[in-house]
KOLRO-780799 format. One record per residue (C-alpha): x, y, z; residue in three letters. Coordinates in pm, 1 decimal. Example, Ala and Ser with C-alpha at 12.3 -4.5 7.8 and 13.67 -1.06 7.14 Angstrom:
u v w rovo
1230.0 -450.0 780.0 Ala
1367.0 -106.0 714.0 Ser
end
This chain:
u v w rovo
6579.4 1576.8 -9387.6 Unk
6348.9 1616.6 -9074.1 Unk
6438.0 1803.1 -8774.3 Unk
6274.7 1707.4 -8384.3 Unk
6377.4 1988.1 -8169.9 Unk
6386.8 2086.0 -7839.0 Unk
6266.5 1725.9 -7748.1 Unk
6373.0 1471.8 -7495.2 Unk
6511.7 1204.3 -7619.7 Unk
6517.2 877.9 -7435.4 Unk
6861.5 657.9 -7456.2 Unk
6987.4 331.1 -7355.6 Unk
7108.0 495.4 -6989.2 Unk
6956.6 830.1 -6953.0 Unk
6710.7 1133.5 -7113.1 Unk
6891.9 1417.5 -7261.6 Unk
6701.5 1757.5 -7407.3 Unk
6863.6 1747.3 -7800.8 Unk
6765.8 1770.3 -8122.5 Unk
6788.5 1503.9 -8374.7 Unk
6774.2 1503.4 -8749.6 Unk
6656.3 1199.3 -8979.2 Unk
6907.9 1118.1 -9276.2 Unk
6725.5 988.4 -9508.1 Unk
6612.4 656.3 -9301.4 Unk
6891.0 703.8 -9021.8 Unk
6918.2 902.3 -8733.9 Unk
7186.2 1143.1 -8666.6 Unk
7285.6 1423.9 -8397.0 Unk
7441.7 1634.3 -8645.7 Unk
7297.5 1824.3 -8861.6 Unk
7575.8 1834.8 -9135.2 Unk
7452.3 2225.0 -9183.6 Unk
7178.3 2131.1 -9415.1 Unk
6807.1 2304.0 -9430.2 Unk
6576.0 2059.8 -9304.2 Unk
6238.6 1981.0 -9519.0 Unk
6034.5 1922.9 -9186.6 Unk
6057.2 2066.8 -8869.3 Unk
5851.5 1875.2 -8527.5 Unk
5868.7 2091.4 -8235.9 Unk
5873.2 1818.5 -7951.3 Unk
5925.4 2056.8 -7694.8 Unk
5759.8 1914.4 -7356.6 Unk
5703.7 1597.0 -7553.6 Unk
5914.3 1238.3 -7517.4 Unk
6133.4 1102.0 -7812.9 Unk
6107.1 732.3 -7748.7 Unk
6292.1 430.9 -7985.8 Unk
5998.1 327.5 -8204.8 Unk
5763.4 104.9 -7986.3 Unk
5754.7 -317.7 -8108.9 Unk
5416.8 -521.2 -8079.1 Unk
5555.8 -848.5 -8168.3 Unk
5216.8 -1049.9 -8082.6 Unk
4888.0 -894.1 -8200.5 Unk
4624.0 -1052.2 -8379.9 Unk
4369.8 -767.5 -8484.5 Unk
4183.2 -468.4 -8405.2 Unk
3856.7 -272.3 -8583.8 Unk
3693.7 -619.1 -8596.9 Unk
3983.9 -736.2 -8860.3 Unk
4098.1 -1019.5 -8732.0 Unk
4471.2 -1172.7 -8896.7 Unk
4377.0 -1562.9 -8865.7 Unk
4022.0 -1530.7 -9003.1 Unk
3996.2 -1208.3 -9163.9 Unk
3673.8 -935.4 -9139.8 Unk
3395.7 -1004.8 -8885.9 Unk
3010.2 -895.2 -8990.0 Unk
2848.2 -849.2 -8623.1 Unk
2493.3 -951.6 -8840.9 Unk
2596.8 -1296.3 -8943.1 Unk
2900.8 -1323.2 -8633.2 Unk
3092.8 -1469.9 -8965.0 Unk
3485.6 -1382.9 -9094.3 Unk
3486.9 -1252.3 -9500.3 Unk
3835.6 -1413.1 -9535.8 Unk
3875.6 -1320.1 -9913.4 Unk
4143.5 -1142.5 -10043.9 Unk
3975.0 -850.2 -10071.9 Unk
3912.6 -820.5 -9679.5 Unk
4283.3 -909.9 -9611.6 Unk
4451.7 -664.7 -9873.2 Unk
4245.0 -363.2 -9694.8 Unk
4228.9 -513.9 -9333.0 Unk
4618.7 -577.3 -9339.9 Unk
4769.9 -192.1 -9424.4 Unk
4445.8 -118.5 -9157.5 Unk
4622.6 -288.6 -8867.1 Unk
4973.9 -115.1 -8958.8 Unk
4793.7 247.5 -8997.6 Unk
4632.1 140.3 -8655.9 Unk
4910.0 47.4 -8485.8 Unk
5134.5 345.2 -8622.6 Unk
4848.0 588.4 -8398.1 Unk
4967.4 350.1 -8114.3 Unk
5304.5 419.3 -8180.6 Unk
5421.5 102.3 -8292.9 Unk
5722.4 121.9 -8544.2 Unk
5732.5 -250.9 -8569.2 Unk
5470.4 -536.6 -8627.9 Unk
5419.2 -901.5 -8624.3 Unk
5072.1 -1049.5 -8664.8 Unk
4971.1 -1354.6 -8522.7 Unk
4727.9 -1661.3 -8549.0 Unk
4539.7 -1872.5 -8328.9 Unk
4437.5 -2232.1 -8387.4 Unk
4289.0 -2239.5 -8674.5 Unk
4265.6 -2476.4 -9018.9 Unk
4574.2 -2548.4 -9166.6 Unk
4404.1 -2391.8 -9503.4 Unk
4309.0 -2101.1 -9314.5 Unk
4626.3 -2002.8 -9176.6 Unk
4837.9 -2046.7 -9524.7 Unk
4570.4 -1810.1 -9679.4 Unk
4669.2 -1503.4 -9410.3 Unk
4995.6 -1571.5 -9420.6 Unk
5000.4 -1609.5 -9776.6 Unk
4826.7 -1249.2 -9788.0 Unk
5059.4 -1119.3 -9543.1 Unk
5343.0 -1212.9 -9774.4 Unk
5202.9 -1022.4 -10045.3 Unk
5190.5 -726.5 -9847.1 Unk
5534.4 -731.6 -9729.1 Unk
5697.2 -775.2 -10034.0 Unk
5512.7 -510.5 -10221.5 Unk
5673.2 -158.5 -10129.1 Unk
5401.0 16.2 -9951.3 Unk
5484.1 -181.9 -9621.3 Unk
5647.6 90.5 -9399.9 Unk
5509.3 372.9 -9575.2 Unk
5196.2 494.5 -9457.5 Unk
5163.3 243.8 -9103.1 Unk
5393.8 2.8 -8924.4 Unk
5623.1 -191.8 -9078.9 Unk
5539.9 -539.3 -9072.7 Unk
5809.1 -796.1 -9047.4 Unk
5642.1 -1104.1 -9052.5 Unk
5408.3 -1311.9 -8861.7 Unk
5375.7 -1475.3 -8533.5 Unk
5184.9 -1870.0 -8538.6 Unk
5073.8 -1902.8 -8216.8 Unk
4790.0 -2132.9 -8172.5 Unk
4915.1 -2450.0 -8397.6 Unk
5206.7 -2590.2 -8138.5 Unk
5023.5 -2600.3 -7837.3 Unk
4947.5 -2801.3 -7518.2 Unk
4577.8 -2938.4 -7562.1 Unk
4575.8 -2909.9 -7174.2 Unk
4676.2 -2568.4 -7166.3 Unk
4417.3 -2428.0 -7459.0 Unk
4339.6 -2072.3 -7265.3 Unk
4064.8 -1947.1 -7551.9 Unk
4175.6 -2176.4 -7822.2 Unk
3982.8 -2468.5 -8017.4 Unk
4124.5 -2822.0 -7934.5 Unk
4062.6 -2949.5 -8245.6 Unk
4349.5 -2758.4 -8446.9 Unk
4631.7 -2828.9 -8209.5 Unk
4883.7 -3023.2 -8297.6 Unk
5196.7 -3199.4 -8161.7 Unk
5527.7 -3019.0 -8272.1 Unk
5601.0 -3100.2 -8669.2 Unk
5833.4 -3009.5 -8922.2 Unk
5599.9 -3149.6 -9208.1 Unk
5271.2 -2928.4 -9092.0 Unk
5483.9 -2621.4 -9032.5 Unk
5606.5 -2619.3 -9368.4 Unk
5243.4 -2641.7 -9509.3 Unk
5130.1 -2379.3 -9308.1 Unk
5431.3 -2162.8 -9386.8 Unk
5452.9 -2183.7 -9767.5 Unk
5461.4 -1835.5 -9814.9 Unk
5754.7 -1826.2 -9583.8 Unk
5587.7 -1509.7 -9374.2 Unk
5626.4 -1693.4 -9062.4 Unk
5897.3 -1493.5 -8840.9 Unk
5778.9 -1633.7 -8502.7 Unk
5648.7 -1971.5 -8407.1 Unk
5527.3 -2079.8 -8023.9 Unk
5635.4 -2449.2 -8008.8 Unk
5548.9 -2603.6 -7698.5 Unk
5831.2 -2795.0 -7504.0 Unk
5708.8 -3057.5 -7392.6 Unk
5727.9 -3348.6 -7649.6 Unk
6045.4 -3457.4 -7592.0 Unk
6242.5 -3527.3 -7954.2 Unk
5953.2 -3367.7 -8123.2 Unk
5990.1 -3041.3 -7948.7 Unk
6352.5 -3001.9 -8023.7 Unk
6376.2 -3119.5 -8356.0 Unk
6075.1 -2839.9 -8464.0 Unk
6265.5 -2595.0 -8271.3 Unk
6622.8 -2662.5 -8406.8 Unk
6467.9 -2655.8 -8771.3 Unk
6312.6 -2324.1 -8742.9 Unk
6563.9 -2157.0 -8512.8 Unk
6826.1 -2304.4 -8842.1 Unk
6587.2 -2100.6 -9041.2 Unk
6600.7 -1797.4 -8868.7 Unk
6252.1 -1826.4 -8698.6 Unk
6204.1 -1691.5 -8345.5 Unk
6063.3 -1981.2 -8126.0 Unk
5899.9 -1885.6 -7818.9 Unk
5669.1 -2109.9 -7569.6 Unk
5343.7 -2050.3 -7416.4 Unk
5022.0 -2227.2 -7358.5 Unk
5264.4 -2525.4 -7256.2 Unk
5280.9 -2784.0 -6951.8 Unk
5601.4 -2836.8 -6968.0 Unk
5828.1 -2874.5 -6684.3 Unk
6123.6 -2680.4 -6635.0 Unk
6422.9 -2964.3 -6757.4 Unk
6225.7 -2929.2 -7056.6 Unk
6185.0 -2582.4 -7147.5 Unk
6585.1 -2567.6 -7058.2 Unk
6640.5 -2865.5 -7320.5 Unk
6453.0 -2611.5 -7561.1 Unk
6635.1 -2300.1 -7480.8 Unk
6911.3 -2537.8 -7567.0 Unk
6778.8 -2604.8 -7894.3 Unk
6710.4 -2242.8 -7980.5 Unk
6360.8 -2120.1 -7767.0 Unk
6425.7 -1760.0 -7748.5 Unk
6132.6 -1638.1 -7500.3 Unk
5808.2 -1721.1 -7357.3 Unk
5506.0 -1640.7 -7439.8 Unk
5249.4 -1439.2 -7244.0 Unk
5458.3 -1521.5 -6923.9 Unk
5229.5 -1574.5 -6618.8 Unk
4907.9 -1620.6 -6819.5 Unk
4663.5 -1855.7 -6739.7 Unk
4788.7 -2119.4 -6941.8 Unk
5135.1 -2207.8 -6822.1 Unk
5269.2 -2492.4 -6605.3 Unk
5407.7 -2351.3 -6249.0 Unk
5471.1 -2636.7 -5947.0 Unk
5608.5 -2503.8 -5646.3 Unk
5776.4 -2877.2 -5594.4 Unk
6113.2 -2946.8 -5674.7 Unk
6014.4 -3268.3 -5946.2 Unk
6159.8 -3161.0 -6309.4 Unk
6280.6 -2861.8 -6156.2 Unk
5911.3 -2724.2 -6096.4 Unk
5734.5 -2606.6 -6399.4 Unk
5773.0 -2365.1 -6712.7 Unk
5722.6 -2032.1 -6480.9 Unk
5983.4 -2159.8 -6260.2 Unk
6216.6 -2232.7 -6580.5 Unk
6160.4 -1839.2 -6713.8 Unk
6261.1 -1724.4 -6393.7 Unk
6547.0 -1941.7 -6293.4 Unk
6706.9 -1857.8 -6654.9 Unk
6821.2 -1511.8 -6684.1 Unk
6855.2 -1521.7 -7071.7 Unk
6509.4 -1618.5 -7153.1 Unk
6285.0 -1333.8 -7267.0 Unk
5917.9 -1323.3 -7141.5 Unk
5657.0 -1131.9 -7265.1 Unk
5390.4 -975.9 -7081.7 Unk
5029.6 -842.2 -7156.9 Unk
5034.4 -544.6 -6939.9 Unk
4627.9 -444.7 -6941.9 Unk
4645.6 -519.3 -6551.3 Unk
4380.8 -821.7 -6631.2 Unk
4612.4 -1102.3 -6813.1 Unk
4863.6 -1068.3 -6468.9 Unk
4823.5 -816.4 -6191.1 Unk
5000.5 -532.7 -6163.4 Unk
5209.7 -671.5 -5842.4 Unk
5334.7 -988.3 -6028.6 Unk
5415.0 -746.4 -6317.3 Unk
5648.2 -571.3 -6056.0 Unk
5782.1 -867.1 -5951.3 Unk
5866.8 -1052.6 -6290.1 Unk
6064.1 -710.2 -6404.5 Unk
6248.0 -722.5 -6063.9 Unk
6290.1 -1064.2 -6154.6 Unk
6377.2 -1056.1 -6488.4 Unk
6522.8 -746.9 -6540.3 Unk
6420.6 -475.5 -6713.3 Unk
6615.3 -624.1 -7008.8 Unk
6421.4 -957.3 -7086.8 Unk
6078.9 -834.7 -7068.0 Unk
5864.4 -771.0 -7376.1 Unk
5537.7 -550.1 -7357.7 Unk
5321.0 -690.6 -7614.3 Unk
4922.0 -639.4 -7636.8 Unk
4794.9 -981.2 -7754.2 Unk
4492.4 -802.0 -7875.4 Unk
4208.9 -931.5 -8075.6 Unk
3937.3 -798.2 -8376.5 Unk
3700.6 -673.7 -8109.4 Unk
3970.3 -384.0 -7983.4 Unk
3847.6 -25.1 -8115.6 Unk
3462.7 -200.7 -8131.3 Unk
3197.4 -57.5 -7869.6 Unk
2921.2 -265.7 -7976.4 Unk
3012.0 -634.4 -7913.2 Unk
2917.6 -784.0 -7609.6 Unk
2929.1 -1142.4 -7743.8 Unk
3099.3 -1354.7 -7999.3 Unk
3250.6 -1690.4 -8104.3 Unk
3538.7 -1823.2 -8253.1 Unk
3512.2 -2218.9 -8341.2 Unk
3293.7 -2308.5 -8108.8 Unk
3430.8 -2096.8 -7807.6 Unk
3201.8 -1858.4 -7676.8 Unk
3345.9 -1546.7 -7537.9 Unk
3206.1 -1204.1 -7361.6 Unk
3314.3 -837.8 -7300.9 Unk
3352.5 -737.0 -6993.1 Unk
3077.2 -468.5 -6904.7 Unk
3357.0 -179.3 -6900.8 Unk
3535.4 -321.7 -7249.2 Unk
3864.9 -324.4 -7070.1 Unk
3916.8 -730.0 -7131.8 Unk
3749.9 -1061.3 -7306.8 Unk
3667.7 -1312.4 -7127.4 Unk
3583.0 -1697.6 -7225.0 Unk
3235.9 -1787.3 -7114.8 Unk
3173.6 -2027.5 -6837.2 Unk
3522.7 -2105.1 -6808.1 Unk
3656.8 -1901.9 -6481.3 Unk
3946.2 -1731.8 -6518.0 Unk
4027.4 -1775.2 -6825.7 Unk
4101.8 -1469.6 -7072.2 Unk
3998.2 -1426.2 -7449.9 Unk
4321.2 -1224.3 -7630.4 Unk
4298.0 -888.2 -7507.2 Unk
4169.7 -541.0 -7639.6 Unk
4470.3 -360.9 -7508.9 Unk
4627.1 -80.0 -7748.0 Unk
5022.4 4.1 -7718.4 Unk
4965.4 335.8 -7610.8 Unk
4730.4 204.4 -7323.0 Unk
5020.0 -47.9 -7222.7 Unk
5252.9 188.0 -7152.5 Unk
5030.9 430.1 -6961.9 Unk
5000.4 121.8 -6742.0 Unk
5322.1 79.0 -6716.0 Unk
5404.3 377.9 -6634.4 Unk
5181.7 444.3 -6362.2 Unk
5289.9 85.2 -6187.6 Unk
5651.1 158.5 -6234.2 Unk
5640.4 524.1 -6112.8 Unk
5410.8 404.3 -5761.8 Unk
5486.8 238.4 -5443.0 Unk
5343.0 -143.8 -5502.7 Unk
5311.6 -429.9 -5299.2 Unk
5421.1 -754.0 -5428.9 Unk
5349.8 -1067.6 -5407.6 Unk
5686.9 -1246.2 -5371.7 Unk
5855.2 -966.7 -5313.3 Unk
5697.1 -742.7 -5036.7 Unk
5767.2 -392.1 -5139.7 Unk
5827.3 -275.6 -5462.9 Unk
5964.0 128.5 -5448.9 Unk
5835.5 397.8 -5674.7 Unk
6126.5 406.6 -5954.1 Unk
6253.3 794.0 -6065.6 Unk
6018.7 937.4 -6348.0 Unk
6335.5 917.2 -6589.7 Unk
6468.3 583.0 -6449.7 Unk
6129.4 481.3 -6568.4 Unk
6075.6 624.6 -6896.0 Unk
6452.7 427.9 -6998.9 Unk
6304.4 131.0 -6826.9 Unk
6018.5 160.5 -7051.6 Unk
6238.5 206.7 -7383.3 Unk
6407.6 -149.4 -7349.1 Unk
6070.1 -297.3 -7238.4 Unk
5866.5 -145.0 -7553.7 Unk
6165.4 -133.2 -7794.8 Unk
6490.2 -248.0 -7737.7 Unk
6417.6 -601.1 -7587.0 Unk
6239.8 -732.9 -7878.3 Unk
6463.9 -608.1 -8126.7 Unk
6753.6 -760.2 -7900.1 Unk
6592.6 -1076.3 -7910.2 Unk
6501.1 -1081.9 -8246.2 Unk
6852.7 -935.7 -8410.1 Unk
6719.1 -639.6 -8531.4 Unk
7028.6 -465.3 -8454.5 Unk
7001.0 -120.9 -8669.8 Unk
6643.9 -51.5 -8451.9 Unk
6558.6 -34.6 -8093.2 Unk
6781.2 249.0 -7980.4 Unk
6821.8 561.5 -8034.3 Unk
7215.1 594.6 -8148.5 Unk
7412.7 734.1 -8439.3 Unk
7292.8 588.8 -8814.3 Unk
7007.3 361.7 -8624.9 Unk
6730.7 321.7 -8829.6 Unk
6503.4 590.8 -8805.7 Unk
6202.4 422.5 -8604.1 Unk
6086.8 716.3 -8380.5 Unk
5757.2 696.9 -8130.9 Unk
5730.4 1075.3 -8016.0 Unk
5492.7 1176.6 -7747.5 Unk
5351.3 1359.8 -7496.1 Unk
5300.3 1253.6 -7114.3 Unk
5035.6 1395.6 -6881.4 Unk
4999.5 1303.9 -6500.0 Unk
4651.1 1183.8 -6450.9 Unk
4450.6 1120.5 -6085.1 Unk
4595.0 741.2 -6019.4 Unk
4882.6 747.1 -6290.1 Unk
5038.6 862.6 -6619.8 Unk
4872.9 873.8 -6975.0 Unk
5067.7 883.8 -7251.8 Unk
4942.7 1008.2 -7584.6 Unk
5144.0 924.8 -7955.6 Unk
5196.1 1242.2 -8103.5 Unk
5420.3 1127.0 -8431.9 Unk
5530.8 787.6 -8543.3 Unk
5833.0 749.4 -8760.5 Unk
5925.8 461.3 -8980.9 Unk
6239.1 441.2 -9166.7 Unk
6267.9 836.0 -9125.9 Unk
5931.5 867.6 -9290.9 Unk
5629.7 1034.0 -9053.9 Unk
5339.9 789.1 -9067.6 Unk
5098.7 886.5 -8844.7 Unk
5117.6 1286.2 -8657.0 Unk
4797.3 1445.3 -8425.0 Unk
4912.8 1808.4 -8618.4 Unk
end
């Protein structure tokens, strides 16, 4: 049994100063007079439910779709050998970060290529080390396959194709996939791709998509759950009333459509940030970090990925596709960093752009905002119902930290990371 004492614990409606002892892999308030085996002061610190990164595609110049990058040749070792170390990497990683659960994601890539890291990631999660020493990986996230060749963002043209049951089930013969973005606009082929994998339990978002609003709301009828990177680049918006405007007009007019957001204060500014929570609530929005094999490198400044050149910016905060204006390559953003961000934005005065002033919220009206919008949301969406919260015999996925107030915001730092009621990463 571990005891966290003299922490504050953050819950679905308020912050309370309690202990909390880990049964096994639940978490209880009781501790059922028994001596614990570990004790974690968190006094001054925050006990958060453990933090979700749901799309993420690599970090420490690992990369999920194409495996390990060499900055001497600029080429991916995508053997198994680079994927059975580079995989439990990106869970120990993202454990530091305080992420408790993981998806990893593709880009557009070869249809070989993309059953070989999903056929690796398989591997991994069935063999019982997954959870134990990182995050827990549930699956994986194919982003890049189902897209709008109009609406490519950073992505290669020619491994885009149109919605299909036949090519998903080659890519997926491992059966790792847990999310899939299918774009909605090809009609019958759009909804028969989404009704087959939502019948197969597979989370279908939409992003990189020109659809128009009538038919992203014929998708959400067919099972789309959420969007993808909402208010990204590559989205469809029209501020005319023709199909009901665009997809950004469809994620806002729906109240039960989730939308992610990359919140690095790069991918979407921090005033449309305030204004899609106000918007959606902060119930349907899902922090995620999008972030590619060059996060945690300081040497880069260059690279390519199937013929698409991209560059770091010259203070390494974002990637950026070259000669193409605007236009974003993944991210390097880290969990932790995302929710310092947050933080800061929620907890200040902002101006915003459809809405004109956006208040400071209450520190601890905050920090349960921030719960749902790194936790609870995703596992809502997703039906993870024993994780998200922090309640009586929930799974014991704990992200416990410290918060310091900094000149211009918050930073928050991961102190311990619990999975399953096991500590997988701790600063002591």
């Amino acid at each position: 049994m571990i005891k966290i004492e003299n922490g504050s614990v953050v819950l679905k409606d308020r912050i309370e100063k309690t202990d909390l002892y880990l049964l096994d892999d639940k978490i209880s308030f009781e501790s059922l007079n028994k001596s614990p085996d570990k004790t974690i002061n968190a006094e001054g610190k925050y006990i958060f439910p453990g933090f979700v990164d749901i799309h993420f595609h690599g970090c420490n110049l690992f990369d999920f779709t194409l495996g390990k990058y060499n900055p001497e040749t600029r080429s991916f070792d995508d053997s198994e050998e680079a994927f059975s170390e580079g995989i439990p990497m990106l869970a120990q990683e993202k454990a530091g970060q305080g992420v408790t659960s993981l998806f990893l994601g593709t880009f557009a890539a070869p249809i070989k290529n993309l059953q070989r890291s999903f056929g690796y990631l398989k591997k991994f999660i069935d063999n019982k080390s997954n959870g134990l020493n990182g995050s827990f990986i549930h699956g994986g996230l194919l982003e890049g396959t189902f897209i709008s060749p109009d609406f490519l963002g950073a992505q290669s043209p020619t491994y885009v194709f149109k919605p299909d049951i036949k090519i998903f089930n080659q890519i997926n013969k491992s059966g790792a996939i847990k999310l899939a973005n299918i774009v909605s606009e090809y009609g019958e082929d759009s909804i028969k791709l989404t009704k087959y994998l939502t019948k197969n339990n597979i989370a279908v978002g939409a992003g990189h998509t020109k659809a128009t609003c009538f038919q992203i709301e014929e998708a959400m009828k067919a099972g789309l759950k959420y969007f993808i990177h909402f208010m990204n680049g590559p989205t469809n918006t029209s501020y005319k009333p023709f199909n009901g405007g665009g997809a950004a007009e469809a994620v806002l007019k729906n109240d039960e459509i989730y939308a992610e957001l990359i919140l690095d204060g790069y991918h979407v500014s921090p005033a449309y940030i305030r204004d899609a929570i106000n918007r959606k609530t902060n119930t349907r929005i899902v922090a995620v970090t999008d972030s590619m094999f060059l996060t945690g490198s300081n040497k880069i400044k260059e690279f390519e990925i199937f013929g698409v050149k991209g560059t770091v910016s010259s203070n390494r905060d974002y990637l950026a596709v070259e000669k193409k204006e605007n236009t974003l390559f993944g991210s390097v953003l880290t969990t932790d960093k995302a929710f310092s961000n947050l933080l800061s934005w929620l907890t200040q005065e902002i101006k915003g752009i459809w809405i004109r002033k956006h208040c400071a919220l209450d520190f601890d009206e905050a920090l349960v905002s921030m719960a749902k919008i790194f936790a609870t949301n995703s596992c809502n969406m997703l039906g993870l119902k024993s994780t998200g919260v922090i309640e009586q015999d929930k799974s014991a996925d704990l992200t416990i930290g410290s918060i310091s107030e900094e000149q211009g915001g918050y930073n928050f730092k991961v102190e311990h990371t619990i999975v399953n009621g096991r500590l997988v990463f701790s600063t002591d």
